[in-house]
Each structure stands twice: as C-alpha cells, then as structure tokens.
N, C-alpha and C positions, 0 to 999 in steps of 0.2 A: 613676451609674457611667459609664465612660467607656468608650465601643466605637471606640477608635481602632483600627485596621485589619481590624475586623468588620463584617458589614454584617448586618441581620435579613432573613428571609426567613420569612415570616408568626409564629409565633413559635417557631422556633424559628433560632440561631446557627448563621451558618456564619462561616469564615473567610473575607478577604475576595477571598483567590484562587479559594475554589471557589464563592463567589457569582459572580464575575467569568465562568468555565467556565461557569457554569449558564446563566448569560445568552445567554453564545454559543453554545452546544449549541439555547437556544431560537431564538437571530436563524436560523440557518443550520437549526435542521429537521432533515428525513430527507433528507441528500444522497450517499446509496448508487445511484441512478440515474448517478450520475458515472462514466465509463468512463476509468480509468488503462490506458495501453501503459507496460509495464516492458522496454524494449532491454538485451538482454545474456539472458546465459544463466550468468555465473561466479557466484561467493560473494553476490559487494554485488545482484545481480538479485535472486536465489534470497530472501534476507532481504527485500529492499524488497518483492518480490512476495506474499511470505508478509505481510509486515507489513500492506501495502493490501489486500490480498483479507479481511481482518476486518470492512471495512467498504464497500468499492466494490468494481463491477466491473471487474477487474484481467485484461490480458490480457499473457503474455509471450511476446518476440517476439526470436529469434537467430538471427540468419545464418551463425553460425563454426561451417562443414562439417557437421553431424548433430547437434548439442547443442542444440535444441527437440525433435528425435525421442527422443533419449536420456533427458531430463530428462520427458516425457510418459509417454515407458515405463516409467519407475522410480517413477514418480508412480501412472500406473495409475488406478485408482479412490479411491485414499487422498488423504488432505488431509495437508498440509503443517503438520509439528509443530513450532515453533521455540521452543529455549529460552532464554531470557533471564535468564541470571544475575544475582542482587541486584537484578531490579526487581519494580515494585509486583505485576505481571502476569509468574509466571515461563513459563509454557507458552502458545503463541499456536497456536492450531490453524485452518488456514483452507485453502481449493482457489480455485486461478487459473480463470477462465471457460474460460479457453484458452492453451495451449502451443503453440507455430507458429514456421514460416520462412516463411509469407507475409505479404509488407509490405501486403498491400493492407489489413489489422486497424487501421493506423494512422486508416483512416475513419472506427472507430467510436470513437476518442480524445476524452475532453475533456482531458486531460493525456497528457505522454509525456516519460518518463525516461529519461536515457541513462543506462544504467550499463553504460556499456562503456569500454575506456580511449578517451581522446581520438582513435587514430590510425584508429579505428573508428569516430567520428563522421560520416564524409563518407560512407561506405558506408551508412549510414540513412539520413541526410537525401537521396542520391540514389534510393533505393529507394523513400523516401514519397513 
C-alpha cells in the first residue's frame, strides 16, 4: 500500500503535517518560560496579547496617555476571552502577566512586539 504523504508513528497514521507538528512540538519542549512585551494597548495589542498569553509569559506595555491603567482596570481579576470565528479553536481564554506604562518590563523580554502604528515606534525604542 502506498503512504505517500503519510508518515507512521508507532502504529498508528497520522497525516504527514501533523507528524511533521509533532516533531517540532517535541525538538522545541516546554518553551512557556519565554517572556513576550506586547507594545501597544489598541485592537492588534489586545488580540496578539490574548493570543501569546496561552502559552508564554506575555507582558503589555502602553504609553498613549492612561490606556495600560484602563485596559488593567477593565481586565481586573478576569482573563481575557477571545473569539475566533470559523477556526479550529473558537474561544481562547488567557491573563497577561502584566498591564503597565513602565518601559523598564522591556528587561524581562525575550521578544517584543510593536503593535503600535509606525509613527509610535521611536517613542519605545527610546524608552527601552
């Protein structure tokens, strides 16, 4: 029988994309010790923040006037519910480490996201 685009995985089939996932879910481990800075505090933050904080330490970080105070207040104790229409996973439920307007969180980064518009870029890179 021919398993072109299948690959075995003791015995039982998988397809050969999620052989391929499995693999690298194994090379790469438990890598939730990784600390993501999400910049911004608008829609594209709020989503990419929710989305990273499922699985790494996720901290968001905004400078534009009181919107980390705002966004932490309304957050509160609750975790952040995001719905994703028509995909495999519709409801992502997850909490940011931390909501802040101090730049000095950029230390504990092993990534950092600008999701702010471009004109807002120089204002974080001078502040980290």
């Amino acid at each position: 029988s021919s398993h072109f685009g299948r690959s075995r995985l003791g015995s039982a089939q998988y397809p050969a994309p999620v052989h391929r996932a499995r693999r690298f879910q194994e090379a790469m481990g438990d890598v939730t010790d990784c600390c993501v800075l999400v910049c911004g505090g608008g829609n594209a933050a709020q989503v990419v923040t929710g989305l990273l904080a499922t699985r790494y330490k996720t901290i968001a970080v905004s400078f534009f006037a009181d919107e980390a105070a705002k966004w932490e207040q309304a957050l509160g104790r609750d975790s952040m519910e995001l719905t994703v229409e028509g995909a495999a996973v519709s409801k992502i439920v997850s909490k940011p480490a931390k909501i802040t307007n101090d730049p000095s969180v950029a230390k504990e980064a092993d990534v950092i996201i600008l999701a702010v518009p471009s004109f807002a870029h120089g204002e974080y890179f001078e502040k980290f």
